[in-house]
C-alpha positions as CSV (number, residue, x, y, z in Angstrom):
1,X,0.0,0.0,0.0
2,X,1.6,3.3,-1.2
3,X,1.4,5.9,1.4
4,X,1.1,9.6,0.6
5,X,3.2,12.1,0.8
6,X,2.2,13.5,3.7
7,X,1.4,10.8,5.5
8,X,4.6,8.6,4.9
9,X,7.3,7.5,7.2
10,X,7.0,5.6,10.1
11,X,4.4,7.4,12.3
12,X,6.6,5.7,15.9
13,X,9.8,7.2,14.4
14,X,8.5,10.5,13.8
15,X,6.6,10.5,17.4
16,X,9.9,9.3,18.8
17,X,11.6,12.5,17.2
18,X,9.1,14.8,18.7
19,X,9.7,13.4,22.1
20,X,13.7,14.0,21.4
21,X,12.8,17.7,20.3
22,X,10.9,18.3,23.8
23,X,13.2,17.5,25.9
24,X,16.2,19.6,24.0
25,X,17.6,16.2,22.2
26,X,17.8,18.3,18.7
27,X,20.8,16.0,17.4
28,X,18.7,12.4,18.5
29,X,15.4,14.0,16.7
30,X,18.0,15.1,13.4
31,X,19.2,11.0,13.1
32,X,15.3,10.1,12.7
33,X,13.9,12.8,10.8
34,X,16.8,13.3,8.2
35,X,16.4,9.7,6.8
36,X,12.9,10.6,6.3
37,X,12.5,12.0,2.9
38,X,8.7,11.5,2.0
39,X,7.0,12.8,5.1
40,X,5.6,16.3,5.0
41,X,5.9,15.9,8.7
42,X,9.2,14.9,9.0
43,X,9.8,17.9,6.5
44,X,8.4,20.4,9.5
45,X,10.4,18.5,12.2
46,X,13.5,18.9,10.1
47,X,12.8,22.1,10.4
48,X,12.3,23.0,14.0
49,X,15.5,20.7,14.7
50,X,17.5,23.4,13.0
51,X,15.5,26.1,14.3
52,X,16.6,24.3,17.9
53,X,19.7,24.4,16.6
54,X,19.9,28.3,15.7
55,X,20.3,27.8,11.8
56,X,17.5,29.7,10.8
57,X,19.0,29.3,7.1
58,X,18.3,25.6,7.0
59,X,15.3,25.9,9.4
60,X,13.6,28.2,6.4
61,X,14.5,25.6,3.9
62,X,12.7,22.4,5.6
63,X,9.6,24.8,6.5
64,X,9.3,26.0,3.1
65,X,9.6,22.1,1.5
66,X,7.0,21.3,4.4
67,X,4.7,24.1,2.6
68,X,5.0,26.3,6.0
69,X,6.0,29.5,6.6
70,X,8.5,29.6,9.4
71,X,6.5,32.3,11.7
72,X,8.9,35.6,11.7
73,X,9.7,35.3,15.6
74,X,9.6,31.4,16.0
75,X,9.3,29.7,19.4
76,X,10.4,26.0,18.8
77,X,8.0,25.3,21.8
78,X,4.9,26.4,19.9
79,X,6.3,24.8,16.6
80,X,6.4,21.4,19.0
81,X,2.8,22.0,20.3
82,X,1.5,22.4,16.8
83,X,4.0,19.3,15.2
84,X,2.2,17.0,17.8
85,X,-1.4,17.7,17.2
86,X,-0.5,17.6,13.7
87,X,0.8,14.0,13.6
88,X,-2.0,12.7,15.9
């Protein structure tokens, strides 16, 4: 069964890289997410790991393949909230 692009990817991987982002593991949540190329989700994660980070470069990159816009003063705490009721 072919999944769709935003709903591909492991779902317990990318839940496991949101709990990593939450409690400041940026690097643990970058080892899932980057091997993730098809999930939309994973895109936006991608992106807050970097925003974590303080590369706001890269950050704008994943947000804008995720279709987002990255919010002009982002709080990786919000992003987080957000992330998790989105992959519910």
């Amino acid at each position: 069964m072919a999944s769709s692009k935003s709903e591909s990817g492991s779902d317990a991987d990318l839940r496991r890289a949101i709990d990593f982002l939450e409690k400041g593991e940026w690097q643990a949540a970058h080892e899932i997410v980057q091997k993730d190329e098809e999930s939309v989700l994973s895109w936006w994660a991608h992106g807050i790991v970097h925003l974590m980070e303080g590369d706001l470069s890269n950050a704008r990159y994943w947000y804008r393949r995720a279709g987002r816009p990255l919010p002009d003063q982002p709080v990786a705490e919000d992003e987080l909230e957000q992330l998790r009721k989105a992959a519910r």
